[in-house]
N, C-alpha and C positions, 0 to 999 in steps of 0.2 A: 522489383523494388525500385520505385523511383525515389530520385533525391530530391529531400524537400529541406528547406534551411531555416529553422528557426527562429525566433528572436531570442537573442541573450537570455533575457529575464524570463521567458519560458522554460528556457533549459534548463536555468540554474534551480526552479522550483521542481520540474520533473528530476533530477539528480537528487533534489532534498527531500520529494517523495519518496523516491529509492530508496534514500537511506534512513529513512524513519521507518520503512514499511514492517519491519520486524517488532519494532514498540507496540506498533498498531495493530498488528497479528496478534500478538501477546495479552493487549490489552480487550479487542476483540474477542477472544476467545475466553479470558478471566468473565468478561460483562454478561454473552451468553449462558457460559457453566452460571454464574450467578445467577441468572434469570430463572433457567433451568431447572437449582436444586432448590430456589427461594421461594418463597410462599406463594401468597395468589394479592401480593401486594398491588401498588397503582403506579409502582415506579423502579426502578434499579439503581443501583448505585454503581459507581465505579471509580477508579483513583486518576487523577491525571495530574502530569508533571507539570508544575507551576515554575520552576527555578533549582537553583542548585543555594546553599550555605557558603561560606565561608572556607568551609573544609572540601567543598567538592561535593558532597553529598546531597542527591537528590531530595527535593523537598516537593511533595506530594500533597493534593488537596483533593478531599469527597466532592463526587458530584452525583448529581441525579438524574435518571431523565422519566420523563413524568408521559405516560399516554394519556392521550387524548379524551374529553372528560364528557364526551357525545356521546360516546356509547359505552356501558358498564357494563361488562359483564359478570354472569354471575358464577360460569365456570370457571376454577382456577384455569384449566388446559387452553380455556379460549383467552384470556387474561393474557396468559403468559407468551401464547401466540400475537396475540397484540405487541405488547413488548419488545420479542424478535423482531417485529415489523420495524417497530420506532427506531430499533438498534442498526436496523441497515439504512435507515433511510438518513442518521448522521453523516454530517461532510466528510469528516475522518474516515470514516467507512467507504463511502464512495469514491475515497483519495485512494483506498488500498485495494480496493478493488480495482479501478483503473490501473496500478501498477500491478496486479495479477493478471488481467486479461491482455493488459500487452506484454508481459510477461512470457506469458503463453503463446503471442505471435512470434515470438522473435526467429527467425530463421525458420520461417513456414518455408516448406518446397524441400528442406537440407535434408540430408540422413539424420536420424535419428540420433548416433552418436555426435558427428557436426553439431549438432540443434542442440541438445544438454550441454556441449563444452562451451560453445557460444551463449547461447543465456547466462552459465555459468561467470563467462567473461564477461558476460555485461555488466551484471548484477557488480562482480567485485570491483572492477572498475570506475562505477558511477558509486561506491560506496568508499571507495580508498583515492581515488582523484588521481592526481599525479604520482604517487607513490607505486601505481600498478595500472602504468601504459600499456599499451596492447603488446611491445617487446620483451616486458613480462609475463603475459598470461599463456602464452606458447597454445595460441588457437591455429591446431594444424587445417588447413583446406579453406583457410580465409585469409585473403591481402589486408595488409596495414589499412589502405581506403575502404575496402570491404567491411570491414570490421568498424571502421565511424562508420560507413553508411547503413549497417544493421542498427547501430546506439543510435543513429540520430534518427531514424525511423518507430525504433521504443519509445524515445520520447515523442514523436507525433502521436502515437500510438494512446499515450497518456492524457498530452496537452488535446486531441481531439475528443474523448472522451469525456473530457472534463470540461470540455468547453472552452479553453484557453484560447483557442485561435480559429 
């Protein structure tokens, strides 16, 4: 694990990654079920957060996304396969997947149990900031520096994936 040091403004968007990753799970998985159980349409729909009201309550707007209009098919099952495709090749998608697949790096080489508490800490860490330092998350078999230098290698992890740097 070599240390590599960031720039600010990459960190702070892999951190916002992190902690949106579960909207994006959420929402990901409503858009394919929808693909899925929906006819043999030319588009999908799905909801995404626009803003909050006045009371705090999220305020939500339909979107669509529309395949590609080169080739038609005329099977619903090939249609719907089209579709899938369109659905992973969205930015949001490929923002949650790069937080999955380094994810899944995080304390490659460690024990098994090591490696799930660690992730584990990472994960709550970049989603609660200062509220849950690493002298809270009681990761046993990893040092105070050890422990940034696993988080700061997740987000290389991410920002190179994605192309950031």
């Amino acid at each position: 694990m070599e240390r590599v040091k960031l720039p600010r403004d990459v960190q702070v968007r892999c951190i916002w990654l992190v902690r949106g990753y579960e909207r994006c799970r959420q929402d990901y998985k409503e858009m394919r079920q929808a693909i899925i159980d929906g006819s043999g349409g030319h588009y999908s729909t799905y909801k995404v957060k626009v803003g909050q009201n006045r009371d705090g309550k999220p305020i939500f707007e339909e979107r669509r996304t529309f395949t590609a209009g080169a080739h038609v098919a005329s099977r619903t099952t090939e249609d719907k396969e089209m579709r899938l495709e369109d659905v992973e090749r969205l930015p949001w998608v490929r923002d949650m997947r790069a937080v999955e697949h380094a994810r899944d790096r995080i304390g490659a080489g460690l024990p098994d149990e090591m490696r799930v508490a660690l992730r584990d800490a990472i994960i709550i860490n970049c989603k609660s900031g200062k509220k849950k330092p690493y002298e809270e998350l009681y990761t046993i078999g990893v040092s105070r520096t050890g422990f940034y230098r696993y988080r700061e290698a997740f987000f290389y992890d991410i920002a190179n994936e994605l192309g950031m740097i």
